[in-house]
C-alpha positions, -999 to +999 in steps of 0.1 A: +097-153+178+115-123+186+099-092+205+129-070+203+117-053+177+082-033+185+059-034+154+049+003+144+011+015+150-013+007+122-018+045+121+015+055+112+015+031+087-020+042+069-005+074+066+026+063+055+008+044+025-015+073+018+007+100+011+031+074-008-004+069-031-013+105-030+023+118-031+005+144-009+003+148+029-024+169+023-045+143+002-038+117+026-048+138+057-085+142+035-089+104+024-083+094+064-098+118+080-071+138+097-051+172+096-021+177+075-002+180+109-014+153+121-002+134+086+034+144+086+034+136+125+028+102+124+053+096+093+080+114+112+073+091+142+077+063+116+107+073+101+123+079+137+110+045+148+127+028+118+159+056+118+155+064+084+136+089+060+105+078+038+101+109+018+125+135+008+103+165+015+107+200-006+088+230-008+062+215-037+073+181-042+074+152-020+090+124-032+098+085-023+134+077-006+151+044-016+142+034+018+105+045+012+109+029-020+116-006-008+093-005+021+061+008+004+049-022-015+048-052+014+030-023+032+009-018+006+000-055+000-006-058+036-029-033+033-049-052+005-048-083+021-065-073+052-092-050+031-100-080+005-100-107+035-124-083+052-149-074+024-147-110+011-159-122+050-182-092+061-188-069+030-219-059+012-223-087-013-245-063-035-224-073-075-195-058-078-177-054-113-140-061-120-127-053-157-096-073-164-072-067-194-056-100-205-039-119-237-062-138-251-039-174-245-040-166-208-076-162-211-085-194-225-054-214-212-054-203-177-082-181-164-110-198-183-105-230-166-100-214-138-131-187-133-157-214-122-136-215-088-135-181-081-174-177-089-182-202-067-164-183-039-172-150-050-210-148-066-213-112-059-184-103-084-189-102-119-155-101-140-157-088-173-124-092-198-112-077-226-087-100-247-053-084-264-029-102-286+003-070-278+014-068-245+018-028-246-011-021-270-037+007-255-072-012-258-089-013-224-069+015-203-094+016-179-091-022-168-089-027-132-061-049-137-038-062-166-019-095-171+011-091-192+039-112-202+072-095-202+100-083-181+078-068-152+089-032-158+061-010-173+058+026-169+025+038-147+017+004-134+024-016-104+037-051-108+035-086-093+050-115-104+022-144-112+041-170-132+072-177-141+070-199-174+091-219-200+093-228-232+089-264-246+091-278-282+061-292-290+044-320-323+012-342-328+020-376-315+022-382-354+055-364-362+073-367-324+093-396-339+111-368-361+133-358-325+140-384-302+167-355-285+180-322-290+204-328-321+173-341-341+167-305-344+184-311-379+158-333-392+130-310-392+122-290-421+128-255-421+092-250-436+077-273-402+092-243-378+059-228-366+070-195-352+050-175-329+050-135-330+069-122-301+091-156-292+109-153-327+147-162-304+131-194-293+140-215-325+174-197-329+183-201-292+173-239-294+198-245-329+223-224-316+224-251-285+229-277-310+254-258-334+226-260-364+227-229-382+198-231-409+187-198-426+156-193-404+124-177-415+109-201-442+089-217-414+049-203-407+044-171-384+015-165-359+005-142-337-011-161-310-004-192-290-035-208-303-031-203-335+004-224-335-010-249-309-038-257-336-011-258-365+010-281-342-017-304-333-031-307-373+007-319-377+013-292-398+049-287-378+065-281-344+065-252-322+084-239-292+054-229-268+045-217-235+042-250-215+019-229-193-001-225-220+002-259-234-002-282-201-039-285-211-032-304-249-001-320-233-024-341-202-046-346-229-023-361-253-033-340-278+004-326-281+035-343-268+067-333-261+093-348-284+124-346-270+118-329-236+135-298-255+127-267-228+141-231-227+144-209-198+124-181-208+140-146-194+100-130-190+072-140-169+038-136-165+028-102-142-004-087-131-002-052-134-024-025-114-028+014-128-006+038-102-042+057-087-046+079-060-072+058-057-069+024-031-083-004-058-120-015-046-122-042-028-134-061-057-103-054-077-082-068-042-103-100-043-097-111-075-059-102-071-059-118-044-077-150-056-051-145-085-021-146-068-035-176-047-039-199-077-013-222-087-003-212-122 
């Protein structure tokens, strides 16, 4: 490896990331311990190590450059990698609480399963969750972190990607003879179209593909994943579903895959922190970190 390139101090660095929280030199200089000089020194011996301004400074406002922009968040996962590796090793292992806001499918689906892992590791931290159908709906503002399924651009929050997903057409074993491939589409009644709340283009984009045109909307709605898996595996129709979600009923055989009909789906799965002047506990950067570790 290259030494060309000299890696800044770790103090210019904290400071950068603490007035980029705080939006405040000032507030910075308090949470670390410093003077406000000292603050705005160390960024300005940043910016001239990397030739280029972090903040565009004005009388009462300080505010993020594109450059600042971009370079903030690896910084700022750096940061909570080396505090939640730290705590997880050599912090107080008195019970820590971490309230997460979820959808109830990724819940059961996908941390459920999951949790008895990262209880083992981490006994100290007790997780409490508070289920939501709507991605944007207000219940549990005060969660330490949120797991959404959209297009990763929410107002107030920081975002990470967690999973990308797609979606596949799904039947009981009983009815998968109905599509043996993507033009059998045709054969299934309009009334056997389970649709799920908030994938309502998944059915049109799959006809469309096959130049079937049926009057859609005679089929049953839901609101959750669940609710259309059990529909789907009573044989009561077909359903195009998160195969995230559905890779459980699919090992088990309980659904199959008729077909192999799959979408590209153009949202993911994010987890989604509150924009603080606050740094997260270290809790809250363990279990994103344990998050971000699993494989989805």
């Amino acid at each position: 490896m290259s030494n060309s390139y000299k890696f800044p101090p770790l103090k210019w660095l904290m400071s950068f990331e603490a007035a980029a929280r705080h939006m405040s030199f000032t507030a910075a200089a308090e949470e670390l311990g410093l003077s406000q000089a000292a603050v705005s020194y160390q960024i300005k011996c940043l910016e001239s190590m990397i030739k280029a301004p972090l903040f565009e400074r004005k009388p009462r406002n300080l505010r993020l450059t594109a450059v600042g922009q971009a370079y903030l968040p690896p910084i700022r996962r750096a940061f909570d990698e080396m505090f939640a590796s730290t705590a997880g090793l050599f912090g107080n292992h008195g019970e820590k609480v971490v309230t997460v806001r979820v959808a109830i499918s990724f819940m059961t689906r996908c941390l459920a399963p999951a949790m008895k892992d990262f209880y083992r590791q981490h006994p100290e931290i007790r997780v409490n969750f508070w289920s939501s159908i709507w991605a944007n709906s207000d219940e549990a503002d005060e969660a330490d972190i949120d797991i959404r399924f959209g297009a990763g651009d929410w107002t107030g929050y920081d975002t990470t990607l967690l999973a990308n997903d797609t979606a596949v057409l799904v039947s009981s074993p009983e009815n998968a003879s109905m599509v043996q491939r993507s033009e059998d589409l045709a054969n299934i009644p309009e009334r056997m179209m389970i649709n799920v709340a908030g994938y309502d283009d998944l059915w049109r984009r799959a006809l469309v593909q096959t130049d079937i045109r049926p009057a859609l909307g005679k089929g049953i709605r839901v609101d959750t994943t669940i609710a259309a898996s059990e529909l789907v595996a009573a044989g009561a129709g077909f359903a195009f579903l998160s195969k995230l979600f559905s890779h459980s009923d699919l090992e088990s055989g309980r659904l199959v895959m008729p077909g192999d009909i799959e979408l590209k789906m153009e949202r993911a799965h994010y987890l989604l922190q509150p924009k603080s002047q606050k740094r997260p506990g270290t809790e809250v950067l363990i279990f994103k970190e344990w998050l971000l570790a699993q494989r989805w």
